[in-house]
Backbone bond lengths (Angstrom), bond angles and torsions (degrees), N, CA, C in turn:
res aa  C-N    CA-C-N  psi(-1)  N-CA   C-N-CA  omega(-1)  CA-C   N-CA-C  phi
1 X - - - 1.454 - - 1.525 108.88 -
2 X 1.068 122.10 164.88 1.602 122.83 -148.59 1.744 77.29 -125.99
3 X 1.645 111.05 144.84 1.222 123.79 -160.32 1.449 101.69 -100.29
4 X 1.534 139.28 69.29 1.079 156.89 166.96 1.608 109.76 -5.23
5 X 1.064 98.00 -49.84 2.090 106.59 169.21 1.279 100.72 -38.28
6 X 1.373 119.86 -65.45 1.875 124.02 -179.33 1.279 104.64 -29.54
7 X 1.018 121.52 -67.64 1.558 119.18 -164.02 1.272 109.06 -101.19
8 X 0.917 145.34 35.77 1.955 151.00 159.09 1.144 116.66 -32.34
9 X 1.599 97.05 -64.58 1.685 100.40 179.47 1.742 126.74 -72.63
10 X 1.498 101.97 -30.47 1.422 102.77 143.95 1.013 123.40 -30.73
11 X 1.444 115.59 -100.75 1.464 128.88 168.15 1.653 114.29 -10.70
12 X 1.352 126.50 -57.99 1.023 133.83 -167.35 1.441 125.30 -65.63
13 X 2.083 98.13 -34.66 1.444 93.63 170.93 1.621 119.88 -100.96
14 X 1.490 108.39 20.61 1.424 97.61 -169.10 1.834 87.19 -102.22
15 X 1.844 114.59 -0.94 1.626 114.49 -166.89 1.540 88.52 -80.52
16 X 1.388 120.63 -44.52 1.413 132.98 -144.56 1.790 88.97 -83.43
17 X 1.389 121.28 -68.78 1.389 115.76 -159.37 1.630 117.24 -63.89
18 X 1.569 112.22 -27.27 1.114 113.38 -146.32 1.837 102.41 -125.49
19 X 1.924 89.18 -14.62 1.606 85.88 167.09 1.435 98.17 88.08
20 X 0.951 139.68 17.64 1.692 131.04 -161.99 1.600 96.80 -107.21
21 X 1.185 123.51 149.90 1.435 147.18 171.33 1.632 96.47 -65.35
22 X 1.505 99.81 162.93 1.809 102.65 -177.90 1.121 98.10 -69.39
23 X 1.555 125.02 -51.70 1.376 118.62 173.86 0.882 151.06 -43.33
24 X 1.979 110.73 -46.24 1.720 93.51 135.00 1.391 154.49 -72.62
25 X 1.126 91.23 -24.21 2.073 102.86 178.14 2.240 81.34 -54.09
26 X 1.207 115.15 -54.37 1.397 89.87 -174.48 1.776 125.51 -61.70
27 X 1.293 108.42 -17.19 1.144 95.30 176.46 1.796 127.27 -110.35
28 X 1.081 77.62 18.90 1.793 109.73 -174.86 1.612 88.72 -99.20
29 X 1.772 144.43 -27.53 0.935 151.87 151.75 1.231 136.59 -70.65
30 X 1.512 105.70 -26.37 1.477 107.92 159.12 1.921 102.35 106.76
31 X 0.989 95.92 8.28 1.702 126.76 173.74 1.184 131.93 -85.76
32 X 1.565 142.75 130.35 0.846 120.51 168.60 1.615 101.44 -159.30
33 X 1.466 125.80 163.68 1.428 140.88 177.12 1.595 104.78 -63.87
34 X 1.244 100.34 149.46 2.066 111.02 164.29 1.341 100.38 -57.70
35 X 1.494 125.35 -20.92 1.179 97.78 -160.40 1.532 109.53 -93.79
36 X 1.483 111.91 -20.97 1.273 123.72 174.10 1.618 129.86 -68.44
37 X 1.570 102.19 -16.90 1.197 113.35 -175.50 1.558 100.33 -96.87
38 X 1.114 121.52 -16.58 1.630 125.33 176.41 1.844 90.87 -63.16
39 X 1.449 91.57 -66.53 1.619 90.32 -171.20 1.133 133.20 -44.12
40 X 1.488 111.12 -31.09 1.641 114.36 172.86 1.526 113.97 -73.23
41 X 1.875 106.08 -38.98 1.527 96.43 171.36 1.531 125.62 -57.93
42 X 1.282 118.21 -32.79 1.501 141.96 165.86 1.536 104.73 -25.33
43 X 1.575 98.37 -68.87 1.759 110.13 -175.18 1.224 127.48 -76.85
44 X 1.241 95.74 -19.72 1.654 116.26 158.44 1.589 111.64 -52.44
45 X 0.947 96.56 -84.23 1.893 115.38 174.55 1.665 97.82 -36.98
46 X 1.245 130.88 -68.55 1.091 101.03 -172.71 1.659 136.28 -98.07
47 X 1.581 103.62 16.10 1.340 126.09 157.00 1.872 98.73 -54.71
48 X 1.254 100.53 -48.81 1.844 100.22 -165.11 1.395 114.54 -81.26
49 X 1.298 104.91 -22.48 1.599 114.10 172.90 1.396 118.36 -64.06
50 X 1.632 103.85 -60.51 2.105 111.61 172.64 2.016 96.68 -48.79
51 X 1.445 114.48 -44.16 1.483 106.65 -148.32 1.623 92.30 -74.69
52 X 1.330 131.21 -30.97 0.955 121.84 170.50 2.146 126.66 -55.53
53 X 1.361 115.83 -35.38 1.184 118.58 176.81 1.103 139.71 -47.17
């Protein structure tokens, strides 16, 4: 997981100038939480599961 502290002030001025949610200023950075990357593996996994049936 990528240590969110690093980029704060990032984050902070892309919320303020540009209006963006934390969530995007993080992914507008190329960033993201453990927890978000679970989720994509999640949809992953079962993207391949239906395509398999």
């Amino acid at each position: 997981m990528v240590e969110t502290s690093n980029y704060q002030m990032a984050i902070d001025l892309l919320r303020c100038h540009l209006g963006l949610s934390e969530e995007e200023a993080m992914k507008q950075l190329g960033i993201s939480t453990e927890e978000h990357v679970q989720i994509h593996v999640s949809e992953m996994q079962q993207a391949f599961l239906s395509a398999e049936k």
